[in-house]
C-alpha positions as CSV (number, residue, x, y, z in Angstrom):
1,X,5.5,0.7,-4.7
2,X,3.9,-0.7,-1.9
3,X,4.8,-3.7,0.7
4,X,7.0,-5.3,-1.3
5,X,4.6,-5.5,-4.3
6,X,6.2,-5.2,-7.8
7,X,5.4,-2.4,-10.0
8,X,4.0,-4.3,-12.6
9,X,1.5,-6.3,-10.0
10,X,0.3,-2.9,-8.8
11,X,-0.1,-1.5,-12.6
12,X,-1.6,-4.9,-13.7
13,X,-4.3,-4.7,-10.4
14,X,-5.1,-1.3,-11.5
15,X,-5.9,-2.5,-14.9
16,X,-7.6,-5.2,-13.6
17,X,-11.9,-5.1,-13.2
18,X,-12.7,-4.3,-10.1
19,X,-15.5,-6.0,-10.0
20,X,-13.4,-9.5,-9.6
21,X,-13.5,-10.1,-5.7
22,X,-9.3,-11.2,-6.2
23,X,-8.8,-7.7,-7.5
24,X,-10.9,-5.2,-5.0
25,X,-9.0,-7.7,-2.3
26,X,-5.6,-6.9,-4.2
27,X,-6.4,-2.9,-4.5
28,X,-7.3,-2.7,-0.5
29,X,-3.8,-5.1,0.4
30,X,-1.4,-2.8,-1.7
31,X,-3.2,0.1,0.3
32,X,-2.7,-1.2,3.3
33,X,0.4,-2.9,3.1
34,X,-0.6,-6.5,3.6
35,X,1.7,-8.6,2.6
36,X,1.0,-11.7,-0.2
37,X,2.6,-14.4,2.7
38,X,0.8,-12.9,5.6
39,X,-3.3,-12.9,3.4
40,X,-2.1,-16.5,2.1
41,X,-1.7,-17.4,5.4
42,X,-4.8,-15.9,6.6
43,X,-7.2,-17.3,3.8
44,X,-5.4,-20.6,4.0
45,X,-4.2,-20.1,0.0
46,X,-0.9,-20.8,-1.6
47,X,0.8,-17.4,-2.6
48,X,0.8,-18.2,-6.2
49,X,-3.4,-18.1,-5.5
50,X,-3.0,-14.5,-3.9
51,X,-1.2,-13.3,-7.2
52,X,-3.9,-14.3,-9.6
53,X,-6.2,-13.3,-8.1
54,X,-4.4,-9.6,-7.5
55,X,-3.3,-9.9,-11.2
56,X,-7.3,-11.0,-12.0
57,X,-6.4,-14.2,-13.8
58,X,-8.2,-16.3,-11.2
59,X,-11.2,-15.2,-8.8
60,X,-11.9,-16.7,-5.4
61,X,-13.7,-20.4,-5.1
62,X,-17.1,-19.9,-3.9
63,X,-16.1,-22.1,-0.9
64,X,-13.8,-19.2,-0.2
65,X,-15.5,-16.1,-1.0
66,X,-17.1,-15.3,2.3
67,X,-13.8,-15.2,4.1
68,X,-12.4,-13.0,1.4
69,X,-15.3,-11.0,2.0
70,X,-14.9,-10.6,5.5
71,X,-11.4,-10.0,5.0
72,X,-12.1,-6.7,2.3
73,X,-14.7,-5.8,4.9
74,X,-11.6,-5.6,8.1
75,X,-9.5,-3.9,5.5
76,X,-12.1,-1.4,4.7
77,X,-12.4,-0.5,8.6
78,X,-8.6,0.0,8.6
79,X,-7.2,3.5,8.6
């Protein structure tokens, strides 16, 4: 288990598609140990927003999307 993250939020993101940006986001946070308060913070989202779209009930709002782009692209850089 990762950061805090609950086993069945880990399970569910890895059941998840990847191809939902909320879920490659979620996969590359659990990796690198980002916490839910400090990306809601960072993407100016509610927590409750960060889980869905980890759990891939709810994608990003196209308003959003760049800066949760941007954001998987830092993460990606990341060792």
């Amino acid at each position: 288990m990762s950061y805090g993250y609950s086993q069945s939020l880990v399970e569910a993101n890895k059941r998840a598609s990847i191809k939902s940006l909320g879920v490659a986001l979620g996969r590359l946070c659990i990796k690198h140990e980002v916490s839910v308060s400090e990306l809601a913070k960072e993407l100016h989202v509610s927590r409750m927003t960060i889980y869905n779209w980890f759990w891939g009930l709810r994608t990003p709002t196209i308003h959003l999307q760049p800066r949760v782009i941007k954001y998987i692209e830092y993460l990606k850089k990341r060792k």
